[in-house]
N, C-alpha and C positions, 0 to 999 in steps of 0.2 A: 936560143933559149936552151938551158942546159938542160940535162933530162929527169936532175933533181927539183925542179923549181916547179911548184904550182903554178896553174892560172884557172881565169874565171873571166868569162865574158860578160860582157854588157852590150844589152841591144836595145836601140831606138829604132821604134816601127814606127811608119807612117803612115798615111792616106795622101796621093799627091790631086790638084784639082782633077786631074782628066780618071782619077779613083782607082789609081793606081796603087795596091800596097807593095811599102820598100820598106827595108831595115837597114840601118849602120850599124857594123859591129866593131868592137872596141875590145882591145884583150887587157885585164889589168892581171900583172903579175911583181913578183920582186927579184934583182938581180946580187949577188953576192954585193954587203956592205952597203947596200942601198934601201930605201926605202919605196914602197911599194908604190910601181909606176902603171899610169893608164895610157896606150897609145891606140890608133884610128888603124884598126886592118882592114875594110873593107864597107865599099856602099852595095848592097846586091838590090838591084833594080828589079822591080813588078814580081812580089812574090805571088804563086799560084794564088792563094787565100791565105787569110793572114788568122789562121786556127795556130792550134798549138803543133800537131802534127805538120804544117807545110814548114812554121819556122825553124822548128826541130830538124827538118827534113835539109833545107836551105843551109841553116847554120853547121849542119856535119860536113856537107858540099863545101861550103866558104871554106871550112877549117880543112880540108882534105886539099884542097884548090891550092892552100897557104903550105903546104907542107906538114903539115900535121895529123898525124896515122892513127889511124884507129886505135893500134894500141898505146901512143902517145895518150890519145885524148882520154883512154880509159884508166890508164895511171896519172894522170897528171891533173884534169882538169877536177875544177870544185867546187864552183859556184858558178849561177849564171844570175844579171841583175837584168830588171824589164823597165 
């Protein structure tokens, strides 16, 4: 991704039967001449609790994990959808 280009994540949390909470995270962004794409970055499995602070918490981890630096995410990112 270039280092002009917004993004904005989306996340689906879950409950699994054994009550385990997970999220999928999804980065949607747009590429020069295109139109605004969503793609699957990552499943992170058993979050501590699923508050607002552990997903926050998790979702910095995912995006650092992915290559994505803190000050990337702090110039770059712009939304998040739940």
């Amino acid at each position: 991704m270039s280092n002009k280009h917004k993004f904005a994540v989306l996340i689906d949390e879950s409950t699994t039967i054994s009550k385990s909470a997970t999220m999928i995270l999804y980065i949607r962004t747009s590429f020069d001449g295109m139109q605004h794409v969503t793609f699957f970055l990552d499943l992170h499995v058993e979050l501590q609790c699923s508050n607002a602070a552990s997903i926050t918490l998790s979702l910095l981890q995912c995006l650092n994990k992915h290559g994505f630096s803190d000050e990337f995410i702090k110039e770059h990112f712009v939304g998040i959808g739940v």
